[in-house]
C-alpha positions, 0 to 999 in steps of 0.5 A: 732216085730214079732214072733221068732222060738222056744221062742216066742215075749217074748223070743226076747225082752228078748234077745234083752233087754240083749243085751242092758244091757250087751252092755251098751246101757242100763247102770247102773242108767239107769232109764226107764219107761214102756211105754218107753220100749214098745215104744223101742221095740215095743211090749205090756206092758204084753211082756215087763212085762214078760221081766222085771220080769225074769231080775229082777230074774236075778238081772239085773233090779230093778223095783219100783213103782213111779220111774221105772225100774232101770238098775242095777250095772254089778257085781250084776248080776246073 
């Protein structure tokens, strides 16, 4: 993956993993690791971990530890 004009690697995995959310590529009880994602998306685990914290903001993903990071239902999105 490469950079993109004006937000950077992590600005497009952003869009890209939201895209999947709001999609349903990724659904509700989805359970993923990391690694997963980085292989997905073919970034670094820091892109990936900026990412999924700024969902986890937004309420769109649930990250534990021992589990993994948890698509969370559509109605508790922010």
């Amino acid at each position: 993956m490469t950079r993109t004009q004006g937000g950077g690697l992590h600005h497009s995995v952003l869009t890209q993993i939201g895209a999947d959310l709001t999609s349903g590529t990724l659904a509700a009880g989805d359970v993923c690791s990391m690694e997963q994602l980085e292989g997905r998306y073919g970034v670094s685990r820091t892109v990936i971990r900026e990412a999924v914290r700024s969902l986890e903001a937004m309420g769109m993903l649930e990250q534990r530890r021992r589990v993994g990071i948890t698509v969370r239902p559509a109605v508790e999105w922010s």
